[in-house]
C-alpha positions, 0 to 999 in steps of 0.5 A: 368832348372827348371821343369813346375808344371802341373795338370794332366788335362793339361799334358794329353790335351798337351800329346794328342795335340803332338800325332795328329801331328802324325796322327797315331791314336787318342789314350786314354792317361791316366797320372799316378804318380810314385816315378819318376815322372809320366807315360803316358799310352794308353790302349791295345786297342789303342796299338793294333789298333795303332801299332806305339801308343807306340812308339809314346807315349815314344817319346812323354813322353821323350820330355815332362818328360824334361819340365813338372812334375805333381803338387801336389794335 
């Protein structure tokens, strides 16, 4: 199956809506580019306050790393 083209903008918005299902907090979500694909990443502030923000964030990311990949600038 083909991956969707996605703008970081519209990754992070899809990002943040799946963890309010969560309701575990309301982290910072930053998407980053790597030689892989992209990486999401919370700062340590929210990690901190949010003890289960990271894993919450892996589980997220894998689900989406399966359908999405960013779009070229």
């Amino acid at each position: 199956m083909a991956k969707i083209a996605i703008s970081n903008a519209d990754l992070v918005w899809i990002f943040t809506e799946k963890l309010k299902s969560f309701r575990d907090g309301d982290p910072a979500i930053a998407i980053v580019p790597n030689k892989g694909g992209w990486t999401a990443i919370a700062s340590r502030n929210d990690r901190n306050h949010h003890p289960r923000c990271a894993q919450r964030i892996e589980q997220v990311q894998r689900e989406l790393r399966e359908i999405y990949v960013l779009a070229k600038d």
